[in-house]
N, C-alpha and C positions, 0 to 999 in steps of 0.2 A: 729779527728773523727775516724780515724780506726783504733788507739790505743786503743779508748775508748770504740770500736768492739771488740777489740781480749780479752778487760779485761772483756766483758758482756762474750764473750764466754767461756772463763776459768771458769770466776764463776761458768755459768751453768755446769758448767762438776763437779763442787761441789758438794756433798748432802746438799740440802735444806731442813732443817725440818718444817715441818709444824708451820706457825705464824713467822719464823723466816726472818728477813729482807735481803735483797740482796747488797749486799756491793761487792768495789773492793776491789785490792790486800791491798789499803792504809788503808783499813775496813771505805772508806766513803762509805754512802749510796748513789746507783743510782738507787734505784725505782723510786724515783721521775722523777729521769731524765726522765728515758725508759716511763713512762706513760705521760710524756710532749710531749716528739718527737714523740711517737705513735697520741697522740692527735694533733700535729700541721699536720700531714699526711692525716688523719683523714678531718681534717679542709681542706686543700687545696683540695684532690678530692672531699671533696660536692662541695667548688666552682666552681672547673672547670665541673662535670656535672650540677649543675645551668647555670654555662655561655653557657654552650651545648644547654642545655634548652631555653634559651632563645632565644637563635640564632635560633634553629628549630621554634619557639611560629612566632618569627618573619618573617621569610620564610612562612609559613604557611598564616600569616595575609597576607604578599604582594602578594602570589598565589590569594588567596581570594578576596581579592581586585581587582587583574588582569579578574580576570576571571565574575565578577560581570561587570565590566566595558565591556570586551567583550561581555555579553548578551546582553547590552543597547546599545552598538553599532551594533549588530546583528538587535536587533527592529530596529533599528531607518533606520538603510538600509534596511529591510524590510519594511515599513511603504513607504518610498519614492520612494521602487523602485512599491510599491502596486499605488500610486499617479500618479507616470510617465508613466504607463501600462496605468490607469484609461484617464488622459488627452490625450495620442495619439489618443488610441482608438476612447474617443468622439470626439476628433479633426478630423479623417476622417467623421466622420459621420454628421458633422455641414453643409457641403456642399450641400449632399442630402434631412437632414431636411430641410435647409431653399428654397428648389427648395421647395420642398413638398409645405411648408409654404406659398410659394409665388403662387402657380399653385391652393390652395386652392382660390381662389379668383378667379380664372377663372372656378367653378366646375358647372356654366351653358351654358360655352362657349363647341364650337365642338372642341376647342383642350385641353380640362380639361384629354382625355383619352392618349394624346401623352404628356401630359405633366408627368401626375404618370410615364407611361410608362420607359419617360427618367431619371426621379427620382428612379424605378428599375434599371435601367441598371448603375445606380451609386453606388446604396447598393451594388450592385455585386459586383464591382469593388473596393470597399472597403472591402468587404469579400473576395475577390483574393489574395489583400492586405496582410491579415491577415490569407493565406495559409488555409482559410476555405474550405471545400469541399462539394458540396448538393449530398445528398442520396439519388436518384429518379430510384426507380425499374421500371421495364417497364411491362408492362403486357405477363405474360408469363414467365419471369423469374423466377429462383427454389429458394425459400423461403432461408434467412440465418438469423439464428438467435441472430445473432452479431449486426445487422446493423437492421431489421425489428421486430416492432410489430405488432401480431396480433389484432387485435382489431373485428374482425368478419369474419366468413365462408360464401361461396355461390356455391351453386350446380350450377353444369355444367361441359358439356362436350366441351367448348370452348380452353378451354390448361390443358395441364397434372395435376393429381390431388398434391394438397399441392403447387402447385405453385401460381405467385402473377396475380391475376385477377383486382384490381382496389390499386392504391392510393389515400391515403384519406391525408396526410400530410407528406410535404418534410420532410427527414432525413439529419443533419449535424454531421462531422467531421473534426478535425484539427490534421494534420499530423497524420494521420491515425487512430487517436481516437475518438470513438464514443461519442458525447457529447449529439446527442438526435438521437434513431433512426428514422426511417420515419415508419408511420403509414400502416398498408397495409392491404388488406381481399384478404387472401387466398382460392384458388378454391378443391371443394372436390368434390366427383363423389354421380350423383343424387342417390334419393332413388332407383329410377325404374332402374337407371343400376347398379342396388346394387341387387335387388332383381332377375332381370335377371340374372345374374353373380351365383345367387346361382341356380336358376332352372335351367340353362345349366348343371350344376354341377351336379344336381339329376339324370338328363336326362341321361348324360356320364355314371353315376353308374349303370340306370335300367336294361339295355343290360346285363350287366353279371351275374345279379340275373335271369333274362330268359332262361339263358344257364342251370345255376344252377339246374334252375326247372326241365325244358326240360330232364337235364341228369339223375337228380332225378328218371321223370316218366318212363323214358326208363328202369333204372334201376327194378322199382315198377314191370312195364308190363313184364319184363325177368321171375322175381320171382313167379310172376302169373302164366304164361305158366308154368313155371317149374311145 
């Protein structure tokens, strides 16, 4: 083979005339050759980028496949762990229904009211549970608008203005997040010490429009005598 190099290379160092064939030193012809071994060259790297090919085609499909099969296992422990949340949950709360259930049957007896009673103090403790928190402003306290809705205004000078004068429905929270705030009507200052607020305010001003005057006429009565 690298005999049959050194004879391609001499030849080319020949002049070639145009149409005329390529022969070695023995004047056989190796064009054919040189266009055989170029083509069998030819032939092996399409195969071996086919085989490339394929092998990436195929990586690609088991990615694909892998990653479809994680989605469906992603649902499916979602779906179970949505299940297992659902069941605790109602699981604490089967207790205090069935007190409920059972105290309804006594709701013309005198202990129909200690019975609810104790059926609250069981939800509680299932919402304890459950790291829940009640949102119960007090009256007086200063409005936050994280935690409180308004729902209605009331005049009065009972506590400071925009603070909370009555609740109207508990607010909750779990770990610190608002999930429903509590209802509230906050207090604003009446009309009439709205309006008084401004006629003091006149009042303060009239004083130095008097002076005004005052200095004015003094002035006037100078220029007069003058």
């Amino acid at each position: 083979m690298a005999e049959r190099n050194k004879k391609v290379e001499s030849n080319e160092k020949k002049e070639i005339k145009e149409g005329e064939k390529i022969t070695n030193e023995n004047g056989e012809n190796i064009e054919e050759d040189i266009i055989k071994e170029f083509k069998e060259n030819i032939e092996n790297k399409v195969k071996e980028l086919e085989k490339e090919r394929d092998e990436y085609k195929q990586r690609l499909y088991n990615l694909k496949t892998r990653f479809e099969d994680y989605k469906e296992m992603i649902e499916k422990e979602k779906m179970i762990l949505m299940y297992n949340t659902k069941k605790k949950v109602l699981e604490r709360f089967l207790v205090p229904f069935e007190k409920l259930k059972l105290s309804l049957n006594y709701k013309d007896e005198p202990e129909f009211v200690s019975a609810v009673e104790m059926v609250y103090k069981d939800m509680v403790k299932v919402f304890d549970s459950l790291k829940m928190k009640f949102i119960i402003p007090q009256k007086g306290d200063p409005f936050d608008p994280f935690e409180h809705e308004v729902i209605d205004k009331y005049e009065t000078n009972e506590v400071t203005e925009y603070s909370i004068y009555d609740v109207q429905t508990t607010g909750y929270k779990i770990e610190g997040e608002v999930i429903k705030p509590a209802k509230v009507i906050v207090a604003v200052k009446p009309k009439e010490n709205i309006e008084k607020d401004q006629d003091s305010s006149c009042e303060k001003s009239e004083p130095k429009d008097d002076k005004t005057t005052k200095s004015t006429e003094g002035i006037d009565s100078k220029e007069g005598g003058n």
